[in-house]
Backbone bond lengths (Angstrom), bond angles and torsions (degrees), N, CA, C in turn:
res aa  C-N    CA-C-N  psi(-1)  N-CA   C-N-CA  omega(-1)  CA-C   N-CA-C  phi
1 X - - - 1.437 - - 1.529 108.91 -
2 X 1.346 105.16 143.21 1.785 104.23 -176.98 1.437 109.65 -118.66
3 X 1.474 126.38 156.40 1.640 118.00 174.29 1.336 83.19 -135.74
4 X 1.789 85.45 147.36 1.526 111.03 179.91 1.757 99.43 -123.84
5 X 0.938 108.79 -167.03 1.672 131.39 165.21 1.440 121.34 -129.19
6 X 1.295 124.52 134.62 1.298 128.10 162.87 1.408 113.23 -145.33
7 X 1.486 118.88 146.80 0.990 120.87 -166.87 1.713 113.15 -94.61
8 X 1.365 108.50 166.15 1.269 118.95 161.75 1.744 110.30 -121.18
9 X 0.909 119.56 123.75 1.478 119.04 -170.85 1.749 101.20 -122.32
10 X 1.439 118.00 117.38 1.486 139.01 168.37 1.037 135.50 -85.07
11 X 1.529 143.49 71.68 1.180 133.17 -174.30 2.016 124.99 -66.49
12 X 1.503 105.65 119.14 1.334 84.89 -177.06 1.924 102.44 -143.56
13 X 1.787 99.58 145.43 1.501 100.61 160.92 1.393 108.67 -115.92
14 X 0.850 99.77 166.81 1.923 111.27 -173.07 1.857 104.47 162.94
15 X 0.991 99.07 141.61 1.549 128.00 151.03 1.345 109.13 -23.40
16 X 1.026 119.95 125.38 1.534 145.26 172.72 1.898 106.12 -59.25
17 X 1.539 114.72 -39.89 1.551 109.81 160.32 0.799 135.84 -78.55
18 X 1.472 106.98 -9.89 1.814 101.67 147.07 1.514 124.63 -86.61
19 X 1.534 98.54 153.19 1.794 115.39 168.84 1.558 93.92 -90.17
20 X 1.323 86.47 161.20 1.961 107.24 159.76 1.179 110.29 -141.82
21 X 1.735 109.52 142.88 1.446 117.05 -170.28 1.698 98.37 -108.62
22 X 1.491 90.52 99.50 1.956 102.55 -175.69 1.654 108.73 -92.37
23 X 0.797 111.00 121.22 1.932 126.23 -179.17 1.952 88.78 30.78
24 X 1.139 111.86 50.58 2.007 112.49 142.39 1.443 87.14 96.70
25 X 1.549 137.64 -11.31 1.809 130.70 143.36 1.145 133.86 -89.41
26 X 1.646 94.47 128.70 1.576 99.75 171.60 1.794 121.73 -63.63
27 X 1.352 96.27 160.43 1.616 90.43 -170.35 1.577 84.61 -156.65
28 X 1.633 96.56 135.68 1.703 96.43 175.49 1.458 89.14 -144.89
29 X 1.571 117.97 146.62 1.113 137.06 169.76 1.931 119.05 -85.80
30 X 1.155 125.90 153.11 1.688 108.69 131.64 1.594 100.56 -160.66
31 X 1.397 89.50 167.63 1.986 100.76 -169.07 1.580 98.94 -82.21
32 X 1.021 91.77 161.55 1.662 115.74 162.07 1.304 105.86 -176.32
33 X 2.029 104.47 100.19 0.649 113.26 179.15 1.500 120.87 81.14
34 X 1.599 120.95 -146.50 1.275 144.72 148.45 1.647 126.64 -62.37
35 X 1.695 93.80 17.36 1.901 99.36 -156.02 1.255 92.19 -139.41
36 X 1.320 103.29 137.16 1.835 91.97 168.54 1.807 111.78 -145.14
37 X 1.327 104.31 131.37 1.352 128.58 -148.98 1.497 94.40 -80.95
38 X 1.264 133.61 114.86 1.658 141.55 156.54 0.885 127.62 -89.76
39 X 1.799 121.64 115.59 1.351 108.17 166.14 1.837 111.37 -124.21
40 X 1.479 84.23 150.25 1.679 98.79 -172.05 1.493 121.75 -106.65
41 X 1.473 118.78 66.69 1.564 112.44 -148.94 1.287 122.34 53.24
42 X 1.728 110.22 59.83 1.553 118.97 160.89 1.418 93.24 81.93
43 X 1.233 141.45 -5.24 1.331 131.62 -176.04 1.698 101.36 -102.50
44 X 1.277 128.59 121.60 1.367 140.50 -174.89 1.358 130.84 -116.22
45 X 1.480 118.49 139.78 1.653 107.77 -160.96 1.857 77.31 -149.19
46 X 1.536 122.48 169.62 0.942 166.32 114.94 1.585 140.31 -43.42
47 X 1.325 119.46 85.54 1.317 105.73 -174.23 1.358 125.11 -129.74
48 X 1.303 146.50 149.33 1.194 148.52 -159.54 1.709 102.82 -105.53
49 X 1.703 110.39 158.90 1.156 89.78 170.64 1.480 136.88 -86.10
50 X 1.293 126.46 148.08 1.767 150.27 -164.23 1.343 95.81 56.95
51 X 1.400 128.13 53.80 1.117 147.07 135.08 1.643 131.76 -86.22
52 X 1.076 125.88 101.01 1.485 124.01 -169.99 1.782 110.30 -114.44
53 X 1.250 123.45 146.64 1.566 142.05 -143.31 1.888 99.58 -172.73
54 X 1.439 96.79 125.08 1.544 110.35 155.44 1.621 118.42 -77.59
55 X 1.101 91.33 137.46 1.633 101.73 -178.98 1.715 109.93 -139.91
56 X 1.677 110.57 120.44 1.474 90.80 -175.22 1.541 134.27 43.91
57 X 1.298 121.77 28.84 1.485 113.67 172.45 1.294 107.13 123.94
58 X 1.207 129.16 -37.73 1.622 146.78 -157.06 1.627 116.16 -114.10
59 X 1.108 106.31 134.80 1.239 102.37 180.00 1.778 97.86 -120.38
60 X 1.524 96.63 133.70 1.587 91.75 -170.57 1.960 90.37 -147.50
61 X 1.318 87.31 138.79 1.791 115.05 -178.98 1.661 108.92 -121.73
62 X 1.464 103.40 119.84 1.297 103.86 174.73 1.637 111.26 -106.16
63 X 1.447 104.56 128.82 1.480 126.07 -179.66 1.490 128.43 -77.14
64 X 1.439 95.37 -53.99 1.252 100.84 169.75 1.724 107.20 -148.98
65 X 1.407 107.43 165.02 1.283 140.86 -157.93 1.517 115.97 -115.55
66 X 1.287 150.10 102.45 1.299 134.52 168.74 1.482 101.39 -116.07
67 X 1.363 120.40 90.75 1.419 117.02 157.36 1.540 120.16 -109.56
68 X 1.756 94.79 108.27 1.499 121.33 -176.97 1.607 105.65 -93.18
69 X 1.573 95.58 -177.52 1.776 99.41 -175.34 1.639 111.07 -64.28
70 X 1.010 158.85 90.30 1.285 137.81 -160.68 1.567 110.62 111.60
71 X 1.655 106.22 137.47 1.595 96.35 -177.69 1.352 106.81 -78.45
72 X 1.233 131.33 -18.39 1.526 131.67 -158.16 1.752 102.57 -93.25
73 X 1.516 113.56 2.66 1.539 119.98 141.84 1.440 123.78 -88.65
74 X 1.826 117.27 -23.87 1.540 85.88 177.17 1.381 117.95 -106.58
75 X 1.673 95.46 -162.46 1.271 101.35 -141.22 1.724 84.73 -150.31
76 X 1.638 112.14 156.48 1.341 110.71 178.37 1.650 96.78 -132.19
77 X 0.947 153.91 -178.54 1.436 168.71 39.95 1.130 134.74 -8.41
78 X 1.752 126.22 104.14 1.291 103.34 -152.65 1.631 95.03 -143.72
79 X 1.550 140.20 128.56 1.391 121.11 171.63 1.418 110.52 -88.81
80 X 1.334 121.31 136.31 2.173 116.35 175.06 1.314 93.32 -110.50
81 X 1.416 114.62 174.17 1.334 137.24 -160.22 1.546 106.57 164.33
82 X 1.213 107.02 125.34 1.326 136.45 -168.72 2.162 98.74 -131.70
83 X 1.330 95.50 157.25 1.206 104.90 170.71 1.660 109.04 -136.56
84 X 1.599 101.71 132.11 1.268 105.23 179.38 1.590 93.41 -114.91
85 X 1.525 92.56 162.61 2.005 104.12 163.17 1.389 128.21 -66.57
86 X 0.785 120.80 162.72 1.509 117.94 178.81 1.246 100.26 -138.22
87 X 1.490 135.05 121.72 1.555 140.32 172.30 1.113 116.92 -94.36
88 X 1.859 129.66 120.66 1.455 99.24 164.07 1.707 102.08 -109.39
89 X 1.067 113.00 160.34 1.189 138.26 152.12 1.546 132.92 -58.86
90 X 1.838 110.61 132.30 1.038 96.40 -174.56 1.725 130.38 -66.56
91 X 1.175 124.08 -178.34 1.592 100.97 -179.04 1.549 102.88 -120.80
């Protein structure tokens, strides 16, 4: 039997007060600044923009940045990607 990898890759924008529940982890963003703070089930990283970093399982790249006056203007851009196994079977 052989294992491979393939990805699933997620593109998402949304609001920094929202979480997203990505393949069964939470993940919440917020800005600071030109920087935006990721966490992956309590696990936390730092990232700049079109900068991408694994964190806990996930690999996530942020594209773009909208930090307006007020959080309920911004906005993040973010691609996820996870890797699952792939099994084949003998024949």
């Amino acid at each position: 039997m052989r294992s491979d990898t393939a990805s699933k890759k997620n593109r998402y924008e949304f609001n920094p007060i929202n979480k997203i529940d990505f393949d069964g982890k939470i993940i919440s963003f917020s800005i600071r600044g030109d920087k935006v703070v990721v966490d992956v089930d309590g696990k936390k990283l730092t990232l700049t923009l079109d900068n991408s970093k694994e964190i806990n399982g996930v690999e996530v790249e942020v594209f773009d940045i909208f930090d307006e006056e007020g959080t309920e203007y911004d906005s993040i851009s973010v691609l996820l990607e996870t890797a699952d196994p792939i099994r084949e079977g003998s024949d």
